[in-house]
DOROMAR-907328 format. One record per residue: residue in three letters; chain; z, x, y of N, C-alpha, C, O in turn. Coordinates in Angstrom, 3 decimals, padded with zeros to 6 digits. Layout:
+-----+-------+----------+----------+----------+----------+----------+----------+----------+----------+----------+----------+----------+----------+
! res ! chain !      n_z !      n_x !      n_y !     ca_z !     ca_x !     ca_y !      c_z !      c_x !      c_y !      o_z !      o_x !      o_y !
+-----+-------+----------+----------+----------+----------+----------+----------+----------+----------+----------+----------+----------+----------+
! ALA !     A !        Z !        X !        Y !        Z !        X !        Y !        Z !        X !        Y !        Z !        X !        Y !
...
+-----+-------+----------+----------+----------+----------+----------+----------+----------+----------+----------+----------+----------+----------+
END
This chain:
+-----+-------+----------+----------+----------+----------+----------+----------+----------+----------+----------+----------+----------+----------+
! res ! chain !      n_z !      n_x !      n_y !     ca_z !     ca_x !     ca_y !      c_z !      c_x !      c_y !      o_z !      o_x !      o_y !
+-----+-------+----------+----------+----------+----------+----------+----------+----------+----------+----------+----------+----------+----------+
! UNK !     A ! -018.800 !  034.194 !  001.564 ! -017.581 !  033.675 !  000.990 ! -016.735 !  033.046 !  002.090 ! -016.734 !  033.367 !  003.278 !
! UNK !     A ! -015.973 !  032.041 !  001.464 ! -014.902 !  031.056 !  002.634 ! -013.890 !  031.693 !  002.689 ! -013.285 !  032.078 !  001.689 !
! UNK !     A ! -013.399 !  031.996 !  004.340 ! -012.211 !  032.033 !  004.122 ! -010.811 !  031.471 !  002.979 ! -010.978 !  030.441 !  002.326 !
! UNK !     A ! -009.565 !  032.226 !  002.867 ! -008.928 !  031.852 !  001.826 ! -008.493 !  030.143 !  002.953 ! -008.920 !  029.058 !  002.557 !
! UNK !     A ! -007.884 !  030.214 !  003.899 ! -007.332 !  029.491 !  004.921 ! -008.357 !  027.851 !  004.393 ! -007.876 !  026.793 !  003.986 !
! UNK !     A ! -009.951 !  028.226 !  004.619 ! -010.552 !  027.562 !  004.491 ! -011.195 !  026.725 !  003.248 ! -011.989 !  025.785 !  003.296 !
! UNK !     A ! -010.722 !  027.234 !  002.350 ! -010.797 !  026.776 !  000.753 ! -010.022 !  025.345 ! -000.237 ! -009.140 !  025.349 ! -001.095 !
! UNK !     A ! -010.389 !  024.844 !  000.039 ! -009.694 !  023.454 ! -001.107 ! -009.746 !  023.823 ! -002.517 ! -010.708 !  023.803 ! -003.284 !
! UNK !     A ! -008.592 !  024.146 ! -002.708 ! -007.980 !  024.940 ! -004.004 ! -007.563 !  023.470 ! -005.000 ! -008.244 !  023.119 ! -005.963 !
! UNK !     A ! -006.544 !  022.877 ! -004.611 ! -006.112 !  021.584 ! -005.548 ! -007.070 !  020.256 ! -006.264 ! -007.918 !  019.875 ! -005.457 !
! UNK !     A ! -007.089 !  019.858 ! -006.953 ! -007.257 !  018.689 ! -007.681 ! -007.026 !  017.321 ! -007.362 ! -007.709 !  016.339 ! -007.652 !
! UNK !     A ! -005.535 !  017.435 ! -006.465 ! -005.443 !  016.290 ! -005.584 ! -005.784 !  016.462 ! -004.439 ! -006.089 !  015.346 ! -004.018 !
! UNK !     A ! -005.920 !  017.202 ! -003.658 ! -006.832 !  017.112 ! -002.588 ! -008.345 !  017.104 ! -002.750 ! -008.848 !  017.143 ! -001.627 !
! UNK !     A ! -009.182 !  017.071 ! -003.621 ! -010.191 !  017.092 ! -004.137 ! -010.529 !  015.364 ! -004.576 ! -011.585 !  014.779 ! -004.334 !
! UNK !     A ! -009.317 !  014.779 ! -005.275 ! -009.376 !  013.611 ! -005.138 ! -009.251 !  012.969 ! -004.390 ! -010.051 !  012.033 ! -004.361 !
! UNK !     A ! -008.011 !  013.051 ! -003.125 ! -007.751 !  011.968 ! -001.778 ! -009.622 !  012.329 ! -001.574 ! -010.355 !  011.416 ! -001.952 !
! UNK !     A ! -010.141 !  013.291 ! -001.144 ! -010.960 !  014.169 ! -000.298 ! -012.143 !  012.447 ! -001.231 ! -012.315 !  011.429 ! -000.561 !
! UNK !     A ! -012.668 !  012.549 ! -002.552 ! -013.328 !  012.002 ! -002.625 ! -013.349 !  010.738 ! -003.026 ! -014.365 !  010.118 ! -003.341 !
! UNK !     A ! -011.905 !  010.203 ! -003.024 ! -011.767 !  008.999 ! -003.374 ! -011.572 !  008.100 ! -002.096 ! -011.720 !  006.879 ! -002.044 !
! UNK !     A ! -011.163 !  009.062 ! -000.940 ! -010.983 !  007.981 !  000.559 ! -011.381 !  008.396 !  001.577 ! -011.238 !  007.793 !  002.641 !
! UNK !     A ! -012.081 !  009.743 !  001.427 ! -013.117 !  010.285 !  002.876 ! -014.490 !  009.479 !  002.916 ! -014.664 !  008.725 !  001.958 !
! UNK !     A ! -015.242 !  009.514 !  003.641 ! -016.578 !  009.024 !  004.294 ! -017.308 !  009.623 !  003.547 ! -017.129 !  010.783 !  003.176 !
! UNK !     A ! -018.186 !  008.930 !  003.247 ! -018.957 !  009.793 !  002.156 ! -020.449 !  009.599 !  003.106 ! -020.622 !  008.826 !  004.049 !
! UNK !     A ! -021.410 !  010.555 !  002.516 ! -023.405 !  010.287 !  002.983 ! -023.626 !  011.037 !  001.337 ! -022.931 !  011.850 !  000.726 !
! UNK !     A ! -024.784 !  010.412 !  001.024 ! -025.815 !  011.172 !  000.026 ! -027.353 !  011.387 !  000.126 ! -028.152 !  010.741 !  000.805 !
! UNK !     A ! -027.534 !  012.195 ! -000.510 ! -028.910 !  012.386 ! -000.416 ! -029.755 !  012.325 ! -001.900 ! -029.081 !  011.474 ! -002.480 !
! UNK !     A ! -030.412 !  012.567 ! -002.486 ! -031.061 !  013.025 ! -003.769 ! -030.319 !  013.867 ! -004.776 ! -030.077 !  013.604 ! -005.954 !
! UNK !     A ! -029.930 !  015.204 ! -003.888 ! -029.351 !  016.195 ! -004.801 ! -027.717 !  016.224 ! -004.282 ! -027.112 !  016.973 ! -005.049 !
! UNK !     A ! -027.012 !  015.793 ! -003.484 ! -026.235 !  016.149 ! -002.617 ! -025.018 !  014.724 ! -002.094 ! -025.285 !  013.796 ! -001.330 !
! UNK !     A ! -024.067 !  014.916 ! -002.609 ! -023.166 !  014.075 ! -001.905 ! -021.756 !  014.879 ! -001.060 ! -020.916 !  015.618 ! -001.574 !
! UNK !     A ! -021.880 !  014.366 !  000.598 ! -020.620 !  015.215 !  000.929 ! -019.510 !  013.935 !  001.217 ! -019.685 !  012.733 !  001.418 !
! UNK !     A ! -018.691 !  014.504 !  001.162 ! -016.976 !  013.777 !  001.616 ! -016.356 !  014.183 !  002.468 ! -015.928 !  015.315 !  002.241 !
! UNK !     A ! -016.048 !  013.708 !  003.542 ! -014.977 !  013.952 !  004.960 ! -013.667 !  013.687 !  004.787 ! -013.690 !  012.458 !  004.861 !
! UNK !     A ! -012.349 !  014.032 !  004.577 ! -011.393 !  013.554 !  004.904 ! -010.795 !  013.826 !  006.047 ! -010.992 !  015.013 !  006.305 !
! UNK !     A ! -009.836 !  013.047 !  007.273 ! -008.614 !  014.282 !  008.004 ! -007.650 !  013.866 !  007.424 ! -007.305 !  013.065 !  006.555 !
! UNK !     A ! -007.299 !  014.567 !  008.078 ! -005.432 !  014.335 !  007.777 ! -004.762 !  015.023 !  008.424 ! -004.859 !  016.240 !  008.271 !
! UNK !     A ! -003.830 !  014.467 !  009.394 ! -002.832 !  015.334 !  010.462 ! -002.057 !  016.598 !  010.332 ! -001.746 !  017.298 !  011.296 !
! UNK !     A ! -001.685 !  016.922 !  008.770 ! -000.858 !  018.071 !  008.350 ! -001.584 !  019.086 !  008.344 ! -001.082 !  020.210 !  008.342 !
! UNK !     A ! -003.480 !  018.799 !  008.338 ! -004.140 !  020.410 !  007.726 ! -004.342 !  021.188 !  009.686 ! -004.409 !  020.682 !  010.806 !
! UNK !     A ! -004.365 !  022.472 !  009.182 ! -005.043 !  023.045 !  010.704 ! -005.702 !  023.754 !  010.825 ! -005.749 !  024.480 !  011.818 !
! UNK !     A ! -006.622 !  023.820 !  009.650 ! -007.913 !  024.147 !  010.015 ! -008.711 !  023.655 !  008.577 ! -008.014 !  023.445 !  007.585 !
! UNK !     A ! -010.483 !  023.446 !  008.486 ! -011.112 !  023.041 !  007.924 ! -010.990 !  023.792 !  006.547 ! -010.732 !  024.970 !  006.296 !
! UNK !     A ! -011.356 !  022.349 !  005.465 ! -011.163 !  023.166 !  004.315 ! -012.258 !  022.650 !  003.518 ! -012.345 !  021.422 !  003.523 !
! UNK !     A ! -013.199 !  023.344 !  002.768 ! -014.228 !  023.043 !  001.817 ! -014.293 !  023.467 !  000.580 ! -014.086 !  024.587 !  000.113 !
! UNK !     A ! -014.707 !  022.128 ! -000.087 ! -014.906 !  022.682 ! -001.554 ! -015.833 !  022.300 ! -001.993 ! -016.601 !  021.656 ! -001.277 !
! UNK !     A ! -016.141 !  022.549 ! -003.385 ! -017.748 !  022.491 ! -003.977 ! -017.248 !  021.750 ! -005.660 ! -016.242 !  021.966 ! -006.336 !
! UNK !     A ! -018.329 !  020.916 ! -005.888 ! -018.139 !  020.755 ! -007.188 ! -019.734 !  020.700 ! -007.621 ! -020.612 !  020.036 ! -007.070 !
! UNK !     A ! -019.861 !  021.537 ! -008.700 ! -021.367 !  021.299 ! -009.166 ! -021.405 !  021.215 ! -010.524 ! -021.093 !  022.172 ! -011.234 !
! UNK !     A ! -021.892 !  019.764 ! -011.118 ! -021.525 !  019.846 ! -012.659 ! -022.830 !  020.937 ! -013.201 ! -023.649 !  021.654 ! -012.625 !
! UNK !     A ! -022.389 !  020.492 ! -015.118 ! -023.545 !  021.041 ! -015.727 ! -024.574 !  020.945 ! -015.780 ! -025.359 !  021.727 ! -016.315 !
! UNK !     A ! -024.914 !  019.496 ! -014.978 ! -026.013 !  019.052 ! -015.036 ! -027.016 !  019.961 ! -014.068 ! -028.170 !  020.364 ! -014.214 !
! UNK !     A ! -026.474 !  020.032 ! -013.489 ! -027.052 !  021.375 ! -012.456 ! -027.911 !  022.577 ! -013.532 ! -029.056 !  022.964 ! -013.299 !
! UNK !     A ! -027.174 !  022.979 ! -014.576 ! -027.905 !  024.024 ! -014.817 ! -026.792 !  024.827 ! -015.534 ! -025.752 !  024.218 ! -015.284 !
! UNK !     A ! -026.616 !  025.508 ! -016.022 ! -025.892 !  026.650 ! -017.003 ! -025.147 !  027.534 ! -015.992 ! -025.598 !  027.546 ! -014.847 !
! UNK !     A ! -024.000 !  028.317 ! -016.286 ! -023.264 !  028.957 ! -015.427 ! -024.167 !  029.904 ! -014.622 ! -024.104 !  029.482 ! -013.468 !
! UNK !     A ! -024.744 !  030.668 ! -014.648 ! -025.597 !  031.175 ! -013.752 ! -026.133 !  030.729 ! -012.626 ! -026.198 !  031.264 ! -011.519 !
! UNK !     A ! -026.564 !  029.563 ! -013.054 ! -027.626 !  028.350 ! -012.255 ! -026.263 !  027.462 ! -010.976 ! -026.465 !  026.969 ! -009.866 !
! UNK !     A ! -025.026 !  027.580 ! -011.740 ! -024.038 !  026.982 ! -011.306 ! -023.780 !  027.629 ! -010.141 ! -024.040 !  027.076 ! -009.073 !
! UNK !     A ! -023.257 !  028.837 ! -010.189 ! -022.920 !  030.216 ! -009.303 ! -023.745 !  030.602 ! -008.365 ! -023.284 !  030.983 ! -007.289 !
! UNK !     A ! -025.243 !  030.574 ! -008.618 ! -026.288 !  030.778 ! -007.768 ! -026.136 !  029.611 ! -006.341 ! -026.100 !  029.925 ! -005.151 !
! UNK !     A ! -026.079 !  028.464 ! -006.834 ! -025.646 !  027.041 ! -006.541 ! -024.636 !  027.256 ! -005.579 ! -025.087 !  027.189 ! -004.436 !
! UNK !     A ! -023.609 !  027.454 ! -005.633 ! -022.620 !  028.093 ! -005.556 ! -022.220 !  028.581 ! -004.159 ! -021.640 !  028.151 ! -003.162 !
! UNK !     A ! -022.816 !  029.681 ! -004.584 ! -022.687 !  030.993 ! -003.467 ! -024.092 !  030.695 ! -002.511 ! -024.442 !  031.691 ! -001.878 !
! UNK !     A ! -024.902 !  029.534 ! -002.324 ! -026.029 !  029.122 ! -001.632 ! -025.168 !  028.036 ! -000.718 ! -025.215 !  027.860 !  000.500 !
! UNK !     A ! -024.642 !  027.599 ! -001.379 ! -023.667 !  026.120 ! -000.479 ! -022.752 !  026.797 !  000.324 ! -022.556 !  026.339 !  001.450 !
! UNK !     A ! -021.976 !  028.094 ! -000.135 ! -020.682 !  028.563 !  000.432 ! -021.203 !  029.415 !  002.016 ! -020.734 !  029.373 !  003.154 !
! UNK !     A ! -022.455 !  030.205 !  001.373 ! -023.168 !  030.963 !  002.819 ! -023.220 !  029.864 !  003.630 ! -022.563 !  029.834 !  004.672 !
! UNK !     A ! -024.192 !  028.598 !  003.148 ! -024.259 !  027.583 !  004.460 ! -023.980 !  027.007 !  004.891 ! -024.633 !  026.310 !  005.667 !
! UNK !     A ! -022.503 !  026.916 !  004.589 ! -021.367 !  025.740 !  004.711 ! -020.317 !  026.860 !  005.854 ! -019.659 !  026.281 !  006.718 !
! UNK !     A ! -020.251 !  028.212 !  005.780 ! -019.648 !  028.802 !  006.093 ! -019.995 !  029.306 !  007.700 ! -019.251 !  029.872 !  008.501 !
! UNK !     A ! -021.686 !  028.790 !  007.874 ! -022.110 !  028.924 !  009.433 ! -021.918 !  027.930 !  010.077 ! -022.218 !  028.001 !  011.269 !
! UNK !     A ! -021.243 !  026.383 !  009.453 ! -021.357 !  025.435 !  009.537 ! -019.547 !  025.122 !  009.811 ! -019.251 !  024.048 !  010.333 !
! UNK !     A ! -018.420 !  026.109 !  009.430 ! -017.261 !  025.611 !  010.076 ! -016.896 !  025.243 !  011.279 ! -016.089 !  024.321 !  011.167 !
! UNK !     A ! -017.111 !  025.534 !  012.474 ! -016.709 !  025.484 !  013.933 ! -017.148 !  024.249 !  014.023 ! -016.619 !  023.657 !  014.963 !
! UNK !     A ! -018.279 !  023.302 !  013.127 ! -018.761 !  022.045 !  013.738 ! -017.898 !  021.296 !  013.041 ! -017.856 !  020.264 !  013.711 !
! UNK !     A ! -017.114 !  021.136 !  012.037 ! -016.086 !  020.327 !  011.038 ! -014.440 !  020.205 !  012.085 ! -013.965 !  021.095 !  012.791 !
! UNK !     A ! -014.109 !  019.369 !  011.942 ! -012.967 !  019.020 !  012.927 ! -011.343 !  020.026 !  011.878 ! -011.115 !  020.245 !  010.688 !
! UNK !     A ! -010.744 !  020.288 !  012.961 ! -009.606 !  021.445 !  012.451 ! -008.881 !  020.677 !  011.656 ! -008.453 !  021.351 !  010.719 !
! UNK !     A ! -008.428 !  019.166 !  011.586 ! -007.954 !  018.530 !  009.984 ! -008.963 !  018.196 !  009.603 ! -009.375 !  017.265 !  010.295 !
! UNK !     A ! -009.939 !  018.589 !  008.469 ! -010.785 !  018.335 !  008.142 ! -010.591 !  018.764 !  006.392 ! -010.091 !  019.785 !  005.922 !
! UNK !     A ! -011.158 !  017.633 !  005.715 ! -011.698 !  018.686 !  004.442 ! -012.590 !  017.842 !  003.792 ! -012.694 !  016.636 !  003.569 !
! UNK !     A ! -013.190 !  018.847 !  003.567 ! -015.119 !  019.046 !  003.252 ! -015.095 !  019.017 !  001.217 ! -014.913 !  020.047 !  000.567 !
! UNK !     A ! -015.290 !  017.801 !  000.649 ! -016.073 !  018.508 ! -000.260 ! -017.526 !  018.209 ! -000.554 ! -017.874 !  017.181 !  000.027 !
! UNK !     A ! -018.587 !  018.829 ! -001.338 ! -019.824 !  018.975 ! -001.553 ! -019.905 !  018.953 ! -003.356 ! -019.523 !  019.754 ! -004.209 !
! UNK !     A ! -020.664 !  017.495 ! -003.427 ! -021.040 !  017.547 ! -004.885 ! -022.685 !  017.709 ! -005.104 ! -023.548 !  016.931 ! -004.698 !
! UNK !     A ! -022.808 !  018.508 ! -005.596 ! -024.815 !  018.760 ! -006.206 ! -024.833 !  018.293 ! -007.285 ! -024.089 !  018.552 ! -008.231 !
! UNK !     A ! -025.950 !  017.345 ! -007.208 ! -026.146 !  016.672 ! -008.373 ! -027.430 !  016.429 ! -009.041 ! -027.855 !  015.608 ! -009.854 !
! UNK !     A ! -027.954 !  017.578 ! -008.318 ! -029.133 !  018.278 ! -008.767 ! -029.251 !  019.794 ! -008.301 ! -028.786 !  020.236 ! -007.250 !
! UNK !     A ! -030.157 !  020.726 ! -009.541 ! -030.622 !  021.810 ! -008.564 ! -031.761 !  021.785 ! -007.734 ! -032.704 !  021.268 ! -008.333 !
! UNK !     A ! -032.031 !  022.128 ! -006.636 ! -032.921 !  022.550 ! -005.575 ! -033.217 !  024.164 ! -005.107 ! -032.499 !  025.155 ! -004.973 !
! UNK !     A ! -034.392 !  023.933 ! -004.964 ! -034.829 !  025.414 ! -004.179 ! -033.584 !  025.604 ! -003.108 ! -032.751 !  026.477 ! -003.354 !
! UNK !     A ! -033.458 !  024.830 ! -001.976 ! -033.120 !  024.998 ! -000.754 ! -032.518 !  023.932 ! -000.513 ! -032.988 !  022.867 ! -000.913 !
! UNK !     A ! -031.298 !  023.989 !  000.220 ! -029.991 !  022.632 !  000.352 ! -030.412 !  022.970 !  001.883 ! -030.803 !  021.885 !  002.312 !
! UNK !     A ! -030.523 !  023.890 !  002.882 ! -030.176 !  023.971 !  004.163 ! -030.273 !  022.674 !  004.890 ! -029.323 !  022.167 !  005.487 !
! UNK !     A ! -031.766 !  022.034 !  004.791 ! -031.460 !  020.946 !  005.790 ! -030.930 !  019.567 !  005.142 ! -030.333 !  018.657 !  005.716 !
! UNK !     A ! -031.339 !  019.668 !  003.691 ! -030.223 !  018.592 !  003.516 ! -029.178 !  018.879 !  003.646 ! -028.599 !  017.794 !  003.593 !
! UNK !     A ! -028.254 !  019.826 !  003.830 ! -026.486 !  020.153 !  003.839 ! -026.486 !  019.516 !  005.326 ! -025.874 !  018.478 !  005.576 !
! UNK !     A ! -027.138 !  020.145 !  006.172 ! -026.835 !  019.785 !  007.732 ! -027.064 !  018.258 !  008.016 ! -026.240 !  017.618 !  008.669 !
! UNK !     A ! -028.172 !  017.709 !  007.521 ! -028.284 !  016.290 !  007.895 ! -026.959 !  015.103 !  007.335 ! -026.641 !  014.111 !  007.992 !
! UNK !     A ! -026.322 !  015.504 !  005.975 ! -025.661 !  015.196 !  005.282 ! -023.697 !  015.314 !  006.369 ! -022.888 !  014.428 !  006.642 !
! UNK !     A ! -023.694 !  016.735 !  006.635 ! -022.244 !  017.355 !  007.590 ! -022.463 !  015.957 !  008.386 ! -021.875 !  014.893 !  008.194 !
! UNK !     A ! -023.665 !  016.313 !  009.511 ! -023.579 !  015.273 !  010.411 ! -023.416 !  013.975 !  010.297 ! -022.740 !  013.367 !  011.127 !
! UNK !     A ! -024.045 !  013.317 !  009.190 ! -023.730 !  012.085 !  008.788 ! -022.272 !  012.123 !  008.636 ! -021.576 !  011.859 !  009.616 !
! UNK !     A ! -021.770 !  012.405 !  007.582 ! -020.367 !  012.024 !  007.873 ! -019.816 !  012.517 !  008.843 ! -019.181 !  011.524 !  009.196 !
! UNK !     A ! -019.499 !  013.457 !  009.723 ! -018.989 !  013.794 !  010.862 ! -018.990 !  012.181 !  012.089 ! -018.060 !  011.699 !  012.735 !
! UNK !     A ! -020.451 !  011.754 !  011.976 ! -020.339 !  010.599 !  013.089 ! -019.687 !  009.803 !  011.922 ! -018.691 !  010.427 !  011.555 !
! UNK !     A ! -019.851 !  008.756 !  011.254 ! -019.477 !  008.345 !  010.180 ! -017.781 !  008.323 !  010.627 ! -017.142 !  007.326 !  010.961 !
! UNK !     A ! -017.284 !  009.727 !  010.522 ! -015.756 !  009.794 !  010.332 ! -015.393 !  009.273 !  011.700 ! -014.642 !  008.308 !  011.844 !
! UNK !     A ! -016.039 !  010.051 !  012.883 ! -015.420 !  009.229 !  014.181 ! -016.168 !  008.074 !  014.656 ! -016.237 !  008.012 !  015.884 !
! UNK !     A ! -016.966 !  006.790 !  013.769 ! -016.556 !  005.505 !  013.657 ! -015.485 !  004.986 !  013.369 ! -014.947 !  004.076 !  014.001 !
! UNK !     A ! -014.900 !  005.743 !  011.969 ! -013.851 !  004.838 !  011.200 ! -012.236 !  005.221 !  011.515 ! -011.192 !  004.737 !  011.077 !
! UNK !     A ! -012.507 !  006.315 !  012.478 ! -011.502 !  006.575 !  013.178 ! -010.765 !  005.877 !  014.126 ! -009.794 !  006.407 !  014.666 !
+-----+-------+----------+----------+----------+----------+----------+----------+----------+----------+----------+----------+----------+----------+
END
């Protein structure tokens, strides 16, 4: 589980986050970078529709992204916020999540 500190709770930050951060995708997987000078420390969120799978399938989903997203804070910049859309289910996100962080991570300090 994410820290509370570390959690993107709002709707509008969920939108700036995916309407004007850096985006990479993959097959199952789209992430979004935003900064922004006011946050001070990294914040991530998850959106996984139905298409994914039934609430169970959702949650499983879920709590698989949050473990590996959560070994993965110290590399996300301290204004940072992270969200993660699945847009498929998969056995295993690990190395797509990481190839995906990094993409936008360089990505963000181009457009910086």
């Amino acid at each position: 589980m994410l820290p509370a500190k570390n959690r993107l709770r709002t709707s509008k930050d969920f939108a700036l986050t995916t309407k004007t951060g850096v985006r990479a995708t993959s097959l199952s997987l789209v992430v979004y970078l935003r900064t922004s000078p006011e946050l001070t420390s990294p914040q991530v969120g998850l959106i996984v529709n139905k298409s994914v799978g039934g609430s169970v399938t959702r949650h499983r989903v879920s709590r698989q992204l949050r473990h590996l997203i959560s070994n993965d804070l110290a590399k996300l910049p301290n204004n940072s916020q992270l969200v993660i859309r699945v847009l498929r289910k998969q056995e295993e996100f690990k190395d797509e999540l990481a190839d995906l962080v990094t993409k936008v991570l360089i990505r963000n300090q181009v457009s910086a």
